[in-house]
Backbone bond lengths (Angstrom), bond angles and torsions (degrees), N, CA, C in turn:
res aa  C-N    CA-C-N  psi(-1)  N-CA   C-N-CA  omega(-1)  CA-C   N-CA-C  phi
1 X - - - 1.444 - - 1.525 110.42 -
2 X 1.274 123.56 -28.02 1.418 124.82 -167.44 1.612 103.70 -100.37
3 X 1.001 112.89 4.20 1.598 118.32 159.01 1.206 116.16 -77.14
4 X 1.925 115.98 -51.72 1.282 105.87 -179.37 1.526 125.94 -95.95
5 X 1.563 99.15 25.08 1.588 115.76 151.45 1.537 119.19 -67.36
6 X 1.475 103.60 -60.35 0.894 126.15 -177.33 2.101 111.23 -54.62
7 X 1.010 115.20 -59.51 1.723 129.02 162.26 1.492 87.35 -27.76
8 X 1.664 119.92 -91.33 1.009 129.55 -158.30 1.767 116.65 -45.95
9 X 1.037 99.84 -36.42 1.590 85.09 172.42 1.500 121.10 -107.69
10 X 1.190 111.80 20.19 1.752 133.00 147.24 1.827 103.58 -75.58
11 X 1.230 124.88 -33.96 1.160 147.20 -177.29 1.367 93.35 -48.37
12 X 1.515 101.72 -94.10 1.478 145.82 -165.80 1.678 94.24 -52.27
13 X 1.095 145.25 -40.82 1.382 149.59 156.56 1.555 115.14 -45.29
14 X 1.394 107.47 -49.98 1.683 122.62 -177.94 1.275 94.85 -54.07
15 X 1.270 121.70 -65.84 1.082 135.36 -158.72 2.169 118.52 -65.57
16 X 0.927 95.24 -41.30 1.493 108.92 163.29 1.865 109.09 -70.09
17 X 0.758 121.01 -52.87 1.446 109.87 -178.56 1.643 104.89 -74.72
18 X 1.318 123.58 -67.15 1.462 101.30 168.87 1.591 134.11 -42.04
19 X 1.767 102.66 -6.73 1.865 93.82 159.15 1.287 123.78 -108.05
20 X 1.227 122.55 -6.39 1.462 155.92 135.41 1.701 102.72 -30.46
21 X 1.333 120.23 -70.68 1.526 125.23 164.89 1.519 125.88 -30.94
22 X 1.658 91.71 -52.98 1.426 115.56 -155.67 1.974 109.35 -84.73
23 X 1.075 97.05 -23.78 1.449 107.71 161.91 1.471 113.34 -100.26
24 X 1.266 132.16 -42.61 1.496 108.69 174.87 1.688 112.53 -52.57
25 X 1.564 117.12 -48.54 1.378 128.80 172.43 1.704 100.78 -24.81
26 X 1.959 107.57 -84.49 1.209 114.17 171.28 1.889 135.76 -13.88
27 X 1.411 96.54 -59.71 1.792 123.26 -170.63 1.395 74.20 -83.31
28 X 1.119 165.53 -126.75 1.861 144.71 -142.29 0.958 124.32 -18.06
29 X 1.309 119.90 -53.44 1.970 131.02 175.80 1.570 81.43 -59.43
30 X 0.988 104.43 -111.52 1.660 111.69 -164.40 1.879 118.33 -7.11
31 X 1.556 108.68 -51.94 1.749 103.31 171.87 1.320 81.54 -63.64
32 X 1.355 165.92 -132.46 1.039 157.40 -66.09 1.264 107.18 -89.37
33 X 1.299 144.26 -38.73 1.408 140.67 155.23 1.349 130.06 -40.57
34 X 1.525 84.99 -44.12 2.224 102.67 165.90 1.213 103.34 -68.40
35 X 1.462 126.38 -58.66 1.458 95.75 -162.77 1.691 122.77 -76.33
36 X 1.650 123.18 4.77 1.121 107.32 -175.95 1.683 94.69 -97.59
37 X 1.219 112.49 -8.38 1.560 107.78 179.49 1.392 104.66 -74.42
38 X 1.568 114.45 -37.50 1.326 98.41 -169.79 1.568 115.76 -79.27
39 X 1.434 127.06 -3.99 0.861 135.08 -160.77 1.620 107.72 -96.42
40 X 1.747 114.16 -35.65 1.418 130.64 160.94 1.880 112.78 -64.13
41 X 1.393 105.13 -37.70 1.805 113.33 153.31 1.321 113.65 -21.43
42 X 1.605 96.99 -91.36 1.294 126.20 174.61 1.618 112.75 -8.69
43 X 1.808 92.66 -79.02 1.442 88.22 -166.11 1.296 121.53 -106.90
44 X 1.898 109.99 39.57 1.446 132.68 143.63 1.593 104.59 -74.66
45 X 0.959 113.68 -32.86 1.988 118.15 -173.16 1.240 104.94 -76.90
46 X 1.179 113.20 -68.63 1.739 121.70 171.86 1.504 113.18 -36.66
47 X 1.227 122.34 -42.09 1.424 127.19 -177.10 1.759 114.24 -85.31
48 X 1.183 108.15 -27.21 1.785 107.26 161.58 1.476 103.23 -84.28
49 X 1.423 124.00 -23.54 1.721 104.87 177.90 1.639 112.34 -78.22
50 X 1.342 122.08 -21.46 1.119 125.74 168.09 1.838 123.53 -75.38
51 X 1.391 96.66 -39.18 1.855 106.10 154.95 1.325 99.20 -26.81
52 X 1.280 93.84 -92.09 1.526 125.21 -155.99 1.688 92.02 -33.73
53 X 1.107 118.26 -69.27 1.764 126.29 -164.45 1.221 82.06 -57.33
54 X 1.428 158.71 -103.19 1.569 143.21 -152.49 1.374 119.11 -24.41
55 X 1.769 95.90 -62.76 1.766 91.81 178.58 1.743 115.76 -56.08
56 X 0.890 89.39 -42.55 2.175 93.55 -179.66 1.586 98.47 -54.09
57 X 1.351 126.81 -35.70 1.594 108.27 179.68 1.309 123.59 -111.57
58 X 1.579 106.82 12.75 1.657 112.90 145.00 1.685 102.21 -97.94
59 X 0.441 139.35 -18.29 1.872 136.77 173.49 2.055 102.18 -73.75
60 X 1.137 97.95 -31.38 1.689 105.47 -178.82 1.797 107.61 -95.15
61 X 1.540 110.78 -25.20 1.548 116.52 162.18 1.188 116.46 -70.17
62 X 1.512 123.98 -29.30 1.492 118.04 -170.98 1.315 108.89 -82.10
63 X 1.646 122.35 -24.81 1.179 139.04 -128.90 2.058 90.66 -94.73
64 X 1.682 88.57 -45.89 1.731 105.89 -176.34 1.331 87.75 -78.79
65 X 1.471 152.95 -43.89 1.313 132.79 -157.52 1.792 112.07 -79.85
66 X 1.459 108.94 -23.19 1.574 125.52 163.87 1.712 110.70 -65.50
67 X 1.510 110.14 -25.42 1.421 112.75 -155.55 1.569 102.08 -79.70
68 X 1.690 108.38 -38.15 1.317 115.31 162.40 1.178 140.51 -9.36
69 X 1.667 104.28 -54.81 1.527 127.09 -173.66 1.274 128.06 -121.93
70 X 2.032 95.70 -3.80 1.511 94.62 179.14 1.106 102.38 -138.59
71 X 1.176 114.42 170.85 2.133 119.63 175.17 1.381 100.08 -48.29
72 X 1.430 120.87 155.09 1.778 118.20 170.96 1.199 99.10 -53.34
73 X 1.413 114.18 -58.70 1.843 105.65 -154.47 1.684 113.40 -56.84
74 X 1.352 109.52 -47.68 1.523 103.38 169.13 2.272 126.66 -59.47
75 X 1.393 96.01 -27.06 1.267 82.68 160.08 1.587 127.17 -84.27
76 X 1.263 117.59 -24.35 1.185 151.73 163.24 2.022 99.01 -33.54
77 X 1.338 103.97 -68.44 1.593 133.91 175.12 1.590 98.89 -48.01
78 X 1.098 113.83 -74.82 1.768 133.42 173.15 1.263 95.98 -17.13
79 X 1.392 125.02 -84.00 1.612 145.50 -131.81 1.744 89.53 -83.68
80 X 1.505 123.40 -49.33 1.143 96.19 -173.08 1.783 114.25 -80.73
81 X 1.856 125.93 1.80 1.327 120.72 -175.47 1.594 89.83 -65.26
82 X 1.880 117.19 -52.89 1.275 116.54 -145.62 1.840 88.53 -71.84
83 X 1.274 130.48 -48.57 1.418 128.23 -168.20 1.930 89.71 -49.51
84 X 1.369 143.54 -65.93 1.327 129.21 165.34 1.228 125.67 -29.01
85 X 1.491 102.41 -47.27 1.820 101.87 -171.65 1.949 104.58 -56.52
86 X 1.615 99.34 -28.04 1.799 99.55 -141.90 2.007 76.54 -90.81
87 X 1.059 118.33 -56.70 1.578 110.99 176.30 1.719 108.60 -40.35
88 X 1.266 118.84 -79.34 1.517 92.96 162.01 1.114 137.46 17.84
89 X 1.699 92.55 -84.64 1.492 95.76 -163.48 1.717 123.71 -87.99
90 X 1.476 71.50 -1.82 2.094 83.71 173.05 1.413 118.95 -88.55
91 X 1.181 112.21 -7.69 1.285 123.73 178.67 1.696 114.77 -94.29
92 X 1.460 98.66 -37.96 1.628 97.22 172.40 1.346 113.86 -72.63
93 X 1.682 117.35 -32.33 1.398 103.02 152.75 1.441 150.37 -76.44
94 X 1.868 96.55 4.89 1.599 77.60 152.85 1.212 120.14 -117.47
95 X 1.248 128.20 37.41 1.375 137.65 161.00 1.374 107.52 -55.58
96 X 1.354 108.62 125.99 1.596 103.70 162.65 1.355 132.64 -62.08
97 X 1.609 115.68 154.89 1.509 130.64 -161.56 1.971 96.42 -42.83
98 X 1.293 95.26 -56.50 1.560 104.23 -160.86 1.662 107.20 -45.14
99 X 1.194 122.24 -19.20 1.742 109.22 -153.87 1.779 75.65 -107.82
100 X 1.347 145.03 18.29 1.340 120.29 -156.73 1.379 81.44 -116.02
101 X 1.501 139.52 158.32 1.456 152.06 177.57 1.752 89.84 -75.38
102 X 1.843 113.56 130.18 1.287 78.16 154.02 1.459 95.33 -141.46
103 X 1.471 142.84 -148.89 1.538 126.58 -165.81 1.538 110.25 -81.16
104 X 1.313 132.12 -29.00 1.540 124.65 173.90 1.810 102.34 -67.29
105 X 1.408 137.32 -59.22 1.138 146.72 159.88 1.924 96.86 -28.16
106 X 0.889 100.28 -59.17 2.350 91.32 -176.69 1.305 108.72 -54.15
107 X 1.834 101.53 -40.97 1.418 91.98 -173.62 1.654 130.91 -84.13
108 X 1.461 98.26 -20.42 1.413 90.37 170.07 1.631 107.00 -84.23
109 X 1.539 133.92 -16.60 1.477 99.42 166.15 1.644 117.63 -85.98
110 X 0.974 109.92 9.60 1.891 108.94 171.48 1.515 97.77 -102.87
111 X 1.385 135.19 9.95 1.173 133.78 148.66 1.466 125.13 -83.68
112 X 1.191 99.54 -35.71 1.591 111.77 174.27 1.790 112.09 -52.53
113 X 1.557 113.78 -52.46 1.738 103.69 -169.96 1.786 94.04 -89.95
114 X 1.435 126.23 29.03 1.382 106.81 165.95 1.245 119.71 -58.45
115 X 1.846 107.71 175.61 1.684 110.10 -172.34 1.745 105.45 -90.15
116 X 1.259 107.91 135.10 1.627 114.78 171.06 1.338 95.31 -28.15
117 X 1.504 94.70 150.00 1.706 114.31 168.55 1.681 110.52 86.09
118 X 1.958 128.11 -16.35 0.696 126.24 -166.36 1.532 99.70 -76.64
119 X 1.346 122.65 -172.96 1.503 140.71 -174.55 1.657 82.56 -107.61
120 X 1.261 110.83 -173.39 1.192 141.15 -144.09 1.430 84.79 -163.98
121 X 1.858 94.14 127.21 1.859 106.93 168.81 1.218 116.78 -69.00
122 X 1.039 116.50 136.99 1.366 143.18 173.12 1.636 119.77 -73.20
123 X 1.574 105.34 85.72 1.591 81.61 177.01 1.516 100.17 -161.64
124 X 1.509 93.97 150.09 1.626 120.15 -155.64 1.589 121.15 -80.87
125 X 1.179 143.28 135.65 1.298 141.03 179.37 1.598 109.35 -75.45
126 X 1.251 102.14 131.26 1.546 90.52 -171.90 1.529 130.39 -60.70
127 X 1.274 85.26 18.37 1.884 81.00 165.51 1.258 121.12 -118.78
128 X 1.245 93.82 8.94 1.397 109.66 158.75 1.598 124.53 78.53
129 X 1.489 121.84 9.76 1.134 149.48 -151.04 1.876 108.20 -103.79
130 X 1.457 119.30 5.70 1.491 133.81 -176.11 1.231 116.42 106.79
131 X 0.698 106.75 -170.33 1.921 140.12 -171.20 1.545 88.78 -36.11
132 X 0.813 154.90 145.31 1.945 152.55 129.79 1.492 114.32 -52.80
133 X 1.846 114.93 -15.46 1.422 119.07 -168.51 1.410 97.96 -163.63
134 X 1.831 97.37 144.18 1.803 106.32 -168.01 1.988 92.72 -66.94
135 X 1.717 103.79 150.84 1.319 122.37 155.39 1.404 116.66 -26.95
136 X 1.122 133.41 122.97 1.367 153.02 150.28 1.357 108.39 -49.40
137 X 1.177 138.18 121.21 1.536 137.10 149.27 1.017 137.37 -76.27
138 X 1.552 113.30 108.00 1.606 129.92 -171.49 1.762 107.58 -15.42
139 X 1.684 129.32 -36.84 1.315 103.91 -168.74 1.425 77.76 -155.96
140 X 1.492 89.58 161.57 1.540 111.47 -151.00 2.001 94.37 -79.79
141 X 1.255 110.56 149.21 1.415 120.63 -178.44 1.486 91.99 -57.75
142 X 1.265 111.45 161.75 1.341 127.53 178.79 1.420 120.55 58.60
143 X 0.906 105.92 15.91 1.802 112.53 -177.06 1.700 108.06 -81.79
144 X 1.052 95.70 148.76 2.071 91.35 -167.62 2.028 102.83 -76.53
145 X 1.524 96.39 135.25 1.313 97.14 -170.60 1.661 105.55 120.07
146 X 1.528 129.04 -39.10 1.368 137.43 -172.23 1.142 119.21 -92.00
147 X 1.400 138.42 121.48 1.244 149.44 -177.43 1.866 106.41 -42.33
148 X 1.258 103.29 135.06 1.296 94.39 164.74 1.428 130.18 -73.07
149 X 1.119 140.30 171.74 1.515 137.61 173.36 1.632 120.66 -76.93
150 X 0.736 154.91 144.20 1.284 153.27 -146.90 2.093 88.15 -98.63
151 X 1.160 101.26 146.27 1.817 108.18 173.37 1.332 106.33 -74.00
152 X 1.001 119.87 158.69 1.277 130.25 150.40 1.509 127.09 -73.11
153 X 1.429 116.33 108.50 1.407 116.19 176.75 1.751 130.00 0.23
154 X 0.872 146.12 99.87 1.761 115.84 161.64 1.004 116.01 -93.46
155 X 1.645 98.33 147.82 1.809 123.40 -171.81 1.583 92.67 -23.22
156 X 1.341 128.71 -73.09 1.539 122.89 -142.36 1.796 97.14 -52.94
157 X 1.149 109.14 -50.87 1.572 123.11 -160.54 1.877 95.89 -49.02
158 X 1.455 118.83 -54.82 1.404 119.35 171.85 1.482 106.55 -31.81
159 X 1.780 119.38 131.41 1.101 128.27 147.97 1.502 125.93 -97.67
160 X 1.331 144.41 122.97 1.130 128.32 -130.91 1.989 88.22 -115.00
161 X 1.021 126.51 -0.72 1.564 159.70 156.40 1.329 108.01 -48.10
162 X 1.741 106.79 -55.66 1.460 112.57 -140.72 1.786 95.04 -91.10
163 X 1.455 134.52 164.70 1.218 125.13 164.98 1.516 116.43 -81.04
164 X 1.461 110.93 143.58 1.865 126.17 -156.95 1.725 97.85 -79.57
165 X 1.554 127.57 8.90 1.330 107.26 -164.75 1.745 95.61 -120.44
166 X 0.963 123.24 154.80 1.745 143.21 -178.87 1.342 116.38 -71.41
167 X 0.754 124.98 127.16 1.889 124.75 165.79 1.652 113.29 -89.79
């Protein structure tokens, strides 16, 4: 019996130093992953602080080349519409794909105000697996002429006697 004490906490030892291993291993990868990220950081920051200082002295070049021909304050006016115009449009480009209209998105909302009786476009999820959304019905529920929907049971009406399946 005192042998396989002994095993067992040769065991229990194995086992502690191989996680001892397995995390020092880990905490190395990881400092070494951090520091090249922080180092690609770095000179992502450095490179927008230098942006920034270019654009500020073409925004201050346009500003003196407007000043030429016009009062300061109106070139002054100028430089910051176009500095708006150009933010603008940098911003709508980085909007993601999803919020942008694109021709499947037109077509299902110019499907939406079609005329009663029309079909409903047909179109496939790219995995190819059906419809992405249940069939539309040619005319709107409750429209005069259309069967009503059957109610839903109430509790009292249930017989708890009777068998739960349909004929």
């Amino acid at each position: 019996m005192e042998r396989l004490d002994h095993l067992e906490h040769l065991d229990r030892h194995l086992v502690d130093e191989l996680a001892q291993v397995a995390r020092e291993t880990v905490r190395d990868e990881l400092r070494e992953q951090t520091r090249k990220q922080r180092r690609t950081a770095m000179l992502y920051a450095a490179s927008g602080a230098v942006a920034l200082y270019a654009g500020a002295a073409l925004a201050l070049a346009v500003g003196l080349a407007l000043a030429l021909g016009l009062p300061d304050w109106a070139a002054a006016l100028i430089t910051a519409a176009i500095l708006g115009a150009v933010a603008y449009a940098l911003r709508g480009a980085a909007r993601p794909a999803a919020s942008r209209p694109t021709a499947g998105r037109a077509e299902a909302v110019a499907g939406q105000d079609r005329a009663a009786g029309a079909t409903a476009p047909v179109a496939a999820p790219p995995s190819g697996l059906g419809t992405p959304y249940p069939p539309v019905p040619p005319v709107a529920p409750g429209a005069p002429g259309t069967p009503e929907p059957a109610a839903a049971p109430r509790q009292d009406d249930i017989d708890p006697e009777q068998p739960h399946h349909r004929a």
